[in-house]
C-alpha positions as CSV (number, residue, x, y, z in Angstrom):
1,X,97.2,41.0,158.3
2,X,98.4,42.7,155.1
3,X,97.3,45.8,153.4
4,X,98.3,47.2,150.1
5,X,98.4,50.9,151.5
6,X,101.9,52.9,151.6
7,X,101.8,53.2,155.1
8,X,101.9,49.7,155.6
9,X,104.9,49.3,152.9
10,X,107.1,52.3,154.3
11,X,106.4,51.8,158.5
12,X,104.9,48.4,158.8
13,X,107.5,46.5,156.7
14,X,109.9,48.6,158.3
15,X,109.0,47.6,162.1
16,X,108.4,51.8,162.8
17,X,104.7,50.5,163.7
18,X,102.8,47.6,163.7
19,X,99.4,48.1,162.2
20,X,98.9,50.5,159.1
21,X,95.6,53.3,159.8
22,X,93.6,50.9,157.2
23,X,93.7,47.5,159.4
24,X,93.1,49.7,162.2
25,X,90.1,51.4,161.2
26,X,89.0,47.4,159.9
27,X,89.8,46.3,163.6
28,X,87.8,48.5,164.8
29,X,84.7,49.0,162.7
30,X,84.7,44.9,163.5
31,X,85.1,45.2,167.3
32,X,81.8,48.0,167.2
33,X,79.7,45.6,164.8
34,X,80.3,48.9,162.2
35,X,81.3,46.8,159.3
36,X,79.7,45.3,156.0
37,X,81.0,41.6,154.8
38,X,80.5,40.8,151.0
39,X,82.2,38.5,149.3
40,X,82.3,38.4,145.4
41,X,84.1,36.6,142.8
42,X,87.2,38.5,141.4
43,X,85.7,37.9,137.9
44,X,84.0,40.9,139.0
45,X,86.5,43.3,139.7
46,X,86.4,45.3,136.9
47,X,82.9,45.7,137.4
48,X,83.3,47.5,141.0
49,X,86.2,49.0,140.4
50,X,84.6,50.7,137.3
51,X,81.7,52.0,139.4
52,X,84.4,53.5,142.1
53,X,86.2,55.4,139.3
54,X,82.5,56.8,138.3
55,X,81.7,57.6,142.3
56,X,85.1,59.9,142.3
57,X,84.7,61.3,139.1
58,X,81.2,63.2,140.4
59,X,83.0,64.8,143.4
């Protein structure tokens, strides 16, 4: 598994740990049926990423 996160770059990579706190909270919201699939095109990336910049913007 890979993740984009710092804490994968700086501890992962490294060999200080072996999962970052990302693929862990994945693993687990999997392993408790806690977790939402979608799959999309990347075409639409802009479009989701858009709406995530909106979502923090309100807070």
């Amino acid at each position: 598994m890979f993740c984009t996160c710092d804490d994968y770059y700086f501890r992962v990579m490294e060999r200080k740990k072996q999962l970052c706190y990302h693929i862990i909270a994945q693993q687990l919201s999997v392993a408790m049926s806690k977790h939402n699939a979608i799959e999309m095109t990347d075409s639409r990336y802009p479009e989701i990423t858009s709406k995530l910049t909106t979502i923090s913007t309100r807070e």
